[in-house]
N, C-alpha and C positions, 0 to 999 in steps of 0.2 A: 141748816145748822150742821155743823162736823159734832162728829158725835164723839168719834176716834180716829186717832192716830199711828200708827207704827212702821216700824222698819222691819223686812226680814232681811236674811241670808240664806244662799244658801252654798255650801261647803263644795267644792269638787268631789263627786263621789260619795257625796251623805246627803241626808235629809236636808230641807229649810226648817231655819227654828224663827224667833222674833229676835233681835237686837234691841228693842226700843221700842216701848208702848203706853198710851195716856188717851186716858176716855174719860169724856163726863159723868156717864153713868154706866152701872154694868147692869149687863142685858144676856141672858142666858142665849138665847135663842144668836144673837150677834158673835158671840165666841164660838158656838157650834158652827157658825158659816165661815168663822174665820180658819179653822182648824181644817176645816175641807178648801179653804181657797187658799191656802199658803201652798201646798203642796204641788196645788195645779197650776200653778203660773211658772211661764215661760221665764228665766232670769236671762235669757240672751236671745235675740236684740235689743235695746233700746226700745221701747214701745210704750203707748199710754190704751189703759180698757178700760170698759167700764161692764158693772155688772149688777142687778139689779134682785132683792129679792124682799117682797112685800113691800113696803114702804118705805126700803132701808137702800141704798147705791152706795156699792161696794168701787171706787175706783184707784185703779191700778196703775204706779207710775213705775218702770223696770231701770235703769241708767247703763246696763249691757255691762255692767260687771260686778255679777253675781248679788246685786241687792234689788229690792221692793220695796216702794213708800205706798202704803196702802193709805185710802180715807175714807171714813164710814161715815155718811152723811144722808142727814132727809133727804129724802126723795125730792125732792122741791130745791134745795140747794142747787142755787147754780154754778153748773161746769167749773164755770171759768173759777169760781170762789174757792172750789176744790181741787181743782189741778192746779192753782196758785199757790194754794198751798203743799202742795204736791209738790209743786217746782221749789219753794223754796225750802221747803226739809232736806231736798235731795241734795241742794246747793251746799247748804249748812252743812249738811252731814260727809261730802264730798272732802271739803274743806278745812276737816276734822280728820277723819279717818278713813281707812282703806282697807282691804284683807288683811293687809298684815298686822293692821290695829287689833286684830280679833285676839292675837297670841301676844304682842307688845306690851298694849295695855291690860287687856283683860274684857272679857265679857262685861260682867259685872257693874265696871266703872263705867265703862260705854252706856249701859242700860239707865244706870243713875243719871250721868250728866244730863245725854240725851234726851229720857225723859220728859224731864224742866225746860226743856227746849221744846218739844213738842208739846207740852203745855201751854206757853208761852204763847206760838203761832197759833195754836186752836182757840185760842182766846182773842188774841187777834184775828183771825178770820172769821171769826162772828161777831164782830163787832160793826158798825156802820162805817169805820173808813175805810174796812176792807174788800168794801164791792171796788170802789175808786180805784184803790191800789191793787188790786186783781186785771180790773180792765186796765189799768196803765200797761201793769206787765204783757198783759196778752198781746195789746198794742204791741209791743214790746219785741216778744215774742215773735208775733206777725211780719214784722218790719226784718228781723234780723233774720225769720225763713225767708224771706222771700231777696234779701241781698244775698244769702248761702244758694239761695235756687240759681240768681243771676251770677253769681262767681263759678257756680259749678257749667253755667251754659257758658260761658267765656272759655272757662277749660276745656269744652268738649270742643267748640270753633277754634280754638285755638288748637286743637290737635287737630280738625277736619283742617286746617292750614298748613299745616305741617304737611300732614297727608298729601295735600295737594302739592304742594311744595314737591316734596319727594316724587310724586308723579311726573311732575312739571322738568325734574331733573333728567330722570328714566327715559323719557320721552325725548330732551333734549340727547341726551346718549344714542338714544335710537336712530334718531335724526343723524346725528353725526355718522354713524357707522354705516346706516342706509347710504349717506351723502358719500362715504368715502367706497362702498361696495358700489354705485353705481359711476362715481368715477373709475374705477379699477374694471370692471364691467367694459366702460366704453373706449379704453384703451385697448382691451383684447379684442374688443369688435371689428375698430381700427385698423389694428395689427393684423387681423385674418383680413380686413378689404384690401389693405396694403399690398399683404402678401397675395389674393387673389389676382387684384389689378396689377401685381406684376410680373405675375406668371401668366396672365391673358396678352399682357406688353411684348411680354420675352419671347413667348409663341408665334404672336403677329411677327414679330420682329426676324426670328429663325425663318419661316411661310416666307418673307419678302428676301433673303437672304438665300434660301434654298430655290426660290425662282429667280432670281436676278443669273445664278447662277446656271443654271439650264439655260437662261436664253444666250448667257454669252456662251456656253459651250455649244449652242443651237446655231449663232449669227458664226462662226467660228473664230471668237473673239480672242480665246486663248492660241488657235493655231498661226495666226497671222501676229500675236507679240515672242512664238518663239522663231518664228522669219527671220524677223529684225533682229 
């Protein structure tokens, strides 16, 4: 059974107070715990605790901007009955007001409305059709993490694509500049065998030219055409 209900705040720079609060019955000992756990809670991230002292489970819903749906419930209360209603306080209260309600509206009016709302849910949540409709949400719940888990692995492949993509282009660049530095490459290779082979030509060619010469100055080739 939920015992109690509330919502804190807490301010940039100042303490947490309560916005909104409604118990079945009051219990000294349950206000003492409450007044040490508003303080010690985390208001950012987003996050769900739970905490536990005697009989009594304290569990903590945060929504990562700057509020707590708290619910004080038997020990024996199940989770799910608790953090349903956890979840739908927050939804409610979401969909009403925000930081700025704090100074718009007023403390005050918030505390009244609210309240009757959070009466409302605590009386439905202990009621018999609220196990059903607890587990529906949770379903619920389950179904839409686990499509948020699958859209977020779609976005992280979908950028490991990208990435590859990007590589795949780089790579292509690389290719291409390799491809044109080893053409450029083998034209100079070329060009020096070119120019080796024909200065090995030219040599030969001088060698066969500076002896063809000697033998006709040798046979007296040249003294017998100035004869004639």
């Amino acid at each position: 059974m939920i015992l109690y209900g509330l919502v804190s705040y807490k301010p940039l720079g100042a303490a947490p107070f309560i916005v909104a609060e409604y118990h079945i019955r009051q219990d000294a000992e349950i206000d003492s715990t409450i007044r040490e756990l508003i303080p010690s809670i985390s208001y950012s991230p987003a996050k769900r605790n739970s905490y536990t002292a005697g009989s009594i489970r304290y569990d903590v819903q945060v929504n990562g901007n700057s509020f707590a749906f708290i619910a004080i419930s038997e020990e024996e209360t199940p989770r799910r009955i608790s953090f349903g209603f956890l979840q739908d306080i927050c939804d409610r209260f979401g969909q009403q007001y925000n930081t700025g309600s704090m100074e718009s509206i007023g403390l005050t009016h918030i505390s009244n409305t609210f309240a009757s709302q959070l009466k409302d849910r605590i009386k439905f949540y202990n009621s018999d059709a609220a196990d059903q409709y607890a587990s529906s949400r949770q379903r619920i719940n389950e179904v839409k993490d686990i499509m948020t888990d699958n859209l977020d692995r779609l976005i992280e492949r979908a950028g490991a694509l990208e990435d590859l993509k990007v590589q795949a282009q780089e790579l292509e660049r690389a290719s291409t500049d390799f491809s044109y530095q080893a053409t450029v490459l083998k034209r100079r290779i070329w060009w020096k065998n070119f120019k080796l082979w024909a200065l090995i030509v030219g040599f030969f060619i001088a060698i066969i030219i500076a002896v063809t010469v000697v033998l006709l100055f040798h046979f007296g080739v040249f003294s017998k055409l100035k004869k004639i």
